[in-house]
N, C-alpha and C positions, 0 to 999 in steps of 0.2 A: 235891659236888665244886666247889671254888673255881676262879673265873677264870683263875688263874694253872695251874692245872695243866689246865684246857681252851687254854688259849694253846697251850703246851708243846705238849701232844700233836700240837694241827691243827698248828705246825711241823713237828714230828719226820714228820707226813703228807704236809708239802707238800714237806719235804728228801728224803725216799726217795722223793716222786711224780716229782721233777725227775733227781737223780740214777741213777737209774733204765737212763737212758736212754744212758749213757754206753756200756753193753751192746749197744745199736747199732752200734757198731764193729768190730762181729763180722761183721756183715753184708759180704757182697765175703768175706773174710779165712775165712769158715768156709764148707763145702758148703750149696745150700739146705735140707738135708735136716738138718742140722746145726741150723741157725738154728729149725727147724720143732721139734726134740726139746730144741732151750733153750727155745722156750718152753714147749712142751708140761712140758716140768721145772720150768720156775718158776710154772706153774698149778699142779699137782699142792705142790709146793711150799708155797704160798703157802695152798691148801686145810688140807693137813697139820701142818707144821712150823710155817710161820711165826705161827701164834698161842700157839703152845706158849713160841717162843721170845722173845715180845716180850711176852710177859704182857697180850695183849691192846691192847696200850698204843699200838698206832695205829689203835683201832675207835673209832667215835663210839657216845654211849650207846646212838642207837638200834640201830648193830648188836651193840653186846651183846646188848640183849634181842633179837632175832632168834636171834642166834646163830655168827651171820658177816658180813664187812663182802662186803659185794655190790659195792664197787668195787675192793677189794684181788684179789675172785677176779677181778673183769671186766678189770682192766689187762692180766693176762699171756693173759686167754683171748682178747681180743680181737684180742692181738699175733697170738698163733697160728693164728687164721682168716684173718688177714691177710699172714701169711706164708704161708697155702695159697692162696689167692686171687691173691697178686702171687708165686709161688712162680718163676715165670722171671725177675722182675723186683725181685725184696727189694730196691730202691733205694724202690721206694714203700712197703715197711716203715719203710724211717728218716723217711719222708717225714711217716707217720702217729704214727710213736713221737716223734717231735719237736713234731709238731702239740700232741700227748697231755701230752709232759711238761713242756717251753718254754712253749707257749701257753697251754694251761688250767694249767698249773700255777702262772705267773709273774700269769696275768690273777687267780687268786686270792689270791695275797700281795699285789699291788698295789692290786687293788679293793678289798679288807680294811684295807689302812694309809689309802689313799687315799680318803675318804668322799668319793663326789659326784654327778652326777643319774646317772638309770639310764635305763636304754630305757623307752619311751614305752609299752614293749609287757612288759617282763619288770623289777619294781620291787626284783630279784634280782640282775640282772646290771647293774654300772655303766658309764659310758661310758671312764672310767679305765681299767677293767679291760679292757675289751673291745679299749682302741687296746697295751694291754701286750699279747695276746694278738695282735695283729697284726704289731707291731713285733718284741718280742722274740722270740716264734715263729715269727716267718720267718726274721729275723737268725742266732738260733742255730740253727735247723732247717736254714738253708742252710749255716750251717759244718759241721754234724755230715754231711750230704750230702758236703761238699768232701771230708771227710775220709775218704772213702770210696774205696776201691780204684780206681783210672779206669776198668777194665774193667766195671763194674759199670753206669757211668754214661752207658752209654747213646749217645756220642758228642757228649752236648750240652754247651756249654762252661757257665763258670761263670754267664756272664749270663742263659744261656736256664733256668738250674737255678734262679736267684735267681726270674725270674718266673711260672716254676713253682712253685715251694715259696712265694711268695708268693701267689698265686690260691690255693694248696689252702687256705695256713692261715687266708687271708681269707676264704674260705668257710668254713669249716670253722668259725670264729671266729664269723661270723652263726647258726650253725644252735644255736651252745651259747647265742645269746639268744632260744630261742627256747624258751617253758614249755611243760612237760607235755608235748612229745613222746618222744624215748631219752635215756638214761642216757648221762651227757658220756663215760663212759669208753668208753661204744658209738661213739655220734656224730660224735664230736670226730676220732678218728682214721679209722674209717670214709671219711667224708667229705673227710679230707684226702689219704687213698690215692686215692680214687676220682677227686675231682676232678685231680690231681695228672697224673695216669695218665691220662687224656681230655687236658687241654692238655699232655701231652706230646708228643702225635700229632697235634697242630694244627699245620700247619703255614702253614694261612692261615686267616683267617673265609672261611664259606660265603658267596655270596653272598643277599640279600635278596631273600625269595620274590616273586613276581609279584604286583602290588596289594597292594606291603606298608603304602604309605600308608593304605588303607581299616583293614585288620590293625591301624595305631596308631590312627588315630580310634577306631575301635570297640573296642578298648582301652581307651582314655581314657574313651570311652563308658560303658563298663560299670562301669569304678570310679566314675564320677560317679556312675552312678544306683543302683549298690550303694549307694553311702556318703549318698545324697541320700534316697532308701527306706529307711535303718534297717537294713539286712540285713546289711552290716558294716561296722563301726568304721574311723577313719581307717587306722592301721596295714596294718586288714585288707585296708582295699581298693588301698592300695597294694603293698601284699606279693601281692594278689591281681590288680594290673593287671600283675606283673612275669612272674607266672605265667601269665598270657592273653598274653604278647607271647614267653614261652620258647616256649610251645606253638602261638603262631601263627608262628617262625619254623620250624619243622622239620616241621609239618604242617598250615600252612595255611588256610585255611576249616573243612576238616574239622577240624581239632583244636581250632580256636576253636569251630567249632558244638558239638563234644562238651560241653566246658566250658561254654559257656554255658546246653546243655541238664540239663548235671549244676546248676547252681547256682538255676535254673529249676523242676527237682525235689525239688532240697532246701528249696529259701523256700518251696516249695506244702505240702511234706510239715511241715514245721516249723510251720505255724500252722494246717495241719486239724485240725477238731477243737480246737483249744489249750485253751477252757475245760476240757473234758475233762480232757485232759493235767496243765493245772495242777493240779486238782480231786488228781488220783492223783500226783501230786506227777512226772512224766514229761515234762515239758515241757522245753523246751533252755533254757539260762540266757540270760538276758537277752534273754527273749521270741526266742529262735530268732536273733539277733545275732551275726553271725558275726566270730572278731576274727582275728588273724595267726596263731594256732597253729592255729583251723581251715584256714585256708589253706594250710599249708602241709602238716598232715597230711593232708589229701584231695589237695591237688595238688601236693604239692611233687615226688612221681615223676614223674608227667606231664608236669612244665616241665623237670625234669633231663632227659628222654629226648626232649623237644623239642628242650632244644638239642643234644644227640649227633645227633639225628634232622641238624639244620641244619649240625654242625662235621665229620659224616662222611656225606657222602650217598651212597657206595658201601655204607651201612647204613641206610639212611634207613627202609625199609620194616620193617627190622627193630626198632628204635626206634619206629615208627608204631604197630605191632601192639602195642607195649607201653604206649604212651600210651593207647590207646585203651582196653585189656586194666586198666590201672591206675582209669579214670575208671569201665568200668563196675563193677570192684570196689567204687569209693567211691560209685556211686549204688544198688547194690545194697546195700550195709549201710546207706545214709542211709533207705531206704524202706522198707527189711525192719523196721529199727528205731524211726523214726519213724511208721508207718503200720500195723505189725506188734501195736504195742503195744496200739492203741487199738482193732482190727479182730480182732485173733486171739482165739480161745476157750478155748484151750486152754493152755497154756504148762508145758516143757519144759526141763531142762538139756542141754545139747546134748554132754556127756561122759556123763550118766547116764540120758537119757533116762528121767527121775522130776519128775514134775508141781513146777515150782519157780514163784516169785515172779516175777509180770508186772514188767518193768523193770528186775531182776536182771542183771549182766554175764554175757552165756553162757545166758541163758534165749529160747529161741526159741521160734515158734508156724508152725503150718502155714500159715497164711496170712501175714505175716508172711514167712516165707521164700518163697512164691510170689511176692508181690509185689517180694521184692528178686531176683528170678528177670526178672520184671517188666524190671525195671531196667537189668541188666545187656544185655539181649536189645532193649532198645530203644537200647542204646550199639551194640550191633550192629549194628543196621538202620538207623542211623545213620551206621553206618559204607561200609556198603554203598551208602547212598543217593550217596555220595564216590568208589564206584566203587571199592570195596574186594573182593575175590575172596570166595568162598563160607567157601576154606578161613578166610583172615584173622577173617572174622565168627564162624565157628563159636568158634577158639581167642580172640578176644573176649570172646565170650558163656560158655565152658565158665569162663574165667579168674576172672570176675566172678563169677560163681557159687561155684567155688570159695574166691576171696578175702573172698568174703564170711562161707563157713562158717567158715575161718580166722581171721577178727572171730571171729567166736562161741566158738572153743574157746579162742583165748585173754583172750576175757575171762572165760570161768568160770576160767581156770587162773591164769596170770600175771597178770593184774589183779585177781581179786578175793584173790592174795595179796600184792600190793599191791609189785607190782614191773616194772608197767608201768600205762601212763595209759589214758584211752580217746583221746587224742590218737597217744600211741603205737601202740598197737594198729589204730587207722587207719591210719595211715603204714605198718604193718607188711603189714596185707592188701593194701593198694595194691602198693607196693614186690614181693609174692609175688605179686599177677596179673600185675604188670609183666614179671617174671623169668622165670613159668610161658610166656607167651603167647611174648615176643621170645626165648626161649631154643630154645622148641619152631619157631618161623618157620624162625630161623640153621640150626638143624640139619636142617632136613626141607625145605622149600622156596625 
């Protein structure tokens, strides 16, 4: 296949990724339940018809040889969770379809035409592309919002819409430079709904927890001596001091002690044993180095739910239970897996419970998962020690436990058919202790 007819195609993908969106329009002007069964039509759609009809001719080679392109299904499916999810509110559907189609879509023509440095942290994403992915996905994201039914919107006028749809798609924007954790068509709008939808119910910042000075020193602290110790790379430990200061505003001591004893556990676990490890080829890359995509996949839930924790404090406990429910997900896979590997005897597919490969995605061991049992339960008493209620500790400790086995089945599944990372699939158990723990709180006590 010559250049010219790979140019062609990624066009003709980036023309229907952008255009797309004009379908947004619908949104206000049709029932939500309406908006919910166009998407649901244009998944189904897009599974069936639309490769029939295009002769293939917007798949990249590798999803030929797959078989189907995983972004063309993930656009409309993603709309459609997203339109269940903001289902009273589809104004944060256009919010995220804009993000989707404007942003990533405009930051990939322009990063493309426009060669120039890339992030320090992803040698993928350029800086070109990323300030197009700002600019123009706000710009146009906020007109396609304007154009939207007034009733829909919320009561907020143009300029409070402008710096809403700005923060989403500017986050939204940071998280697609971030490697190896979701798939941009997840991500990207995800993230722009969510955040979108949080500062729109801002109506002031919280204020700054008590002895928040001490909170940034020790901050500051801990990126110094991560990044001065080896344990993580500059990026990291910046992406990683932003994340100890989310989660010291919305919970305080306790959500910094959490953190700092998760990171603690992890540098311990990551170089016991290491000749060992390396010997069986199980060791973490770059001698246990931790860089911004680890950061963000073990904590990036915890700093989100810090700050909800901080910009709604008539939820604050409800967000707390989740940060905390999140970190000890993330210390229970770091242990089960780093200290599992080397300690367990036995080893196990965790879908087929049939004797598999030590080190394997989705291969666990009896010990091994006590110890990331371990883990999570000392996130608990940890928590408790903060003056946290029996019940909060229990749904902690059940959450971690369980997010942890959720690590495990979806790396034998989804990642080892190579359609998620082991970064992802972090982000993923977190994010599901977080949801389990703070959803069960809201509802029950």
């Amino acid at each position: 296949m010559n250049n010219s007819s790979v140019d062609y195609r990624r066009w003709k993908r980036r023309t229907v990724h952008i255009t797309m969106a004009l379908f947004a329009l619908c949104i206000g002007r049709l029932p939500p339940w309406a908006i919910c069964a166009l998407a649901l039509t244009a998944l189904v759609f897009n599974v069936l018809l639309l490769p029939r009809l295009t002769a293939r001719q917007l798949e990249r080679p590798e999803d030929r040889a797959r078989g189907f392109s995983l972004g063309i299904l993930m656009y409309p499916a993603v709309l459609l969770l997203i339109s269940l999810l903001f289902y009273e509110h589809q104004v944060f559907m256009a919010v995220a379809w804009g993000a989707m189609a404007f942003g990533d879509g405009f930051a990939g023509v322009i990063g493309e035409a426009v060669r120039g440095r890339t992030w320090p942290w992803n040698d993928g994403k350029s800086l070109v592309g990323s300030a197009a992915f700002l600019v123009l996905g706000t710009l146009l994201t906020w007109a396609l919002v304007m154009a939207l039914p007034e009733g829909i919107l919320l009561g907020h006028p143009p300029e409070r819409w402008l710096w809403i749809v700005a923060i989403g798609v500017g986050v939204a924007g940071l998280v697609e430079t971030v490697p190896g954790t979701i798939d941009d068509n997840l991500a990207v709008p995800l993230t722009a709904a969510c955040v979108a939808y949080a500062v729109s119910g801002v109506d002031a910042l919280g204020a700054l927890p008590p002895h928040w000075m001490w909170g940034a020193g020790l901050t500051a602290l801990l990126a110094v001596l991560s990044f001065g110790a080896k344990k993580m790379d500059l990026p990291g430990a910046i992406v990683g001091a932003l994340i100890a200061w989310s989660i010291f505003l919305g919970a305080g001591f306790a959500g910094f002690s959490a953190l700092f004893a998760f990171f603690v556990f992890g540098s311990l676990a990551s170089h016991w044993r290491m000749r060992d490890k390396e010997k069986a080829g199980l060791a973490q890359e770059n001698r246990g180095r931790r860089s911004i995509r680890h950061a963000v996949s073990n904590g990036g839930v915890a700093a989100c739910a810090g700050l909800l924790a901080w910009l709604f404090p008539e939820l604050a406990m409800v967000f707390q239970v989740a940060l905390a429910a999140s970190l000890a997900s993330a210390t229970a896979d770091t242990l089960s897996s780093e200290l599992g590997n080397v300690a367990g005897r036995r080893f196990v597919n965790v879908l087929t419970w049939q004797p598999d490969e030590r080190g394997l995605d989705g291969v666990v061991s009896l010990e091994g998962t006590l110890l990331g049992a371990a883990g999570a339960l000392s996130m608990g008493l940890l928590f408790a020690a903060f003056g946290a209620s029996l019940q909060a500790v229990i749904l902690v400790v059940v959450a971690g436990v369980l997010g942890n086995y959720l690590d495990s089945v979806l790396g034998a599944s989804l990642q080892r058919w190579g359609y998620m990372t082991n970064d992802s699939v972090n982000f993923a158990n977190t994010a599901a202790a977080a949801s389990f723990a703070g959803t069960l709180w809201w509802a029950f006590f």
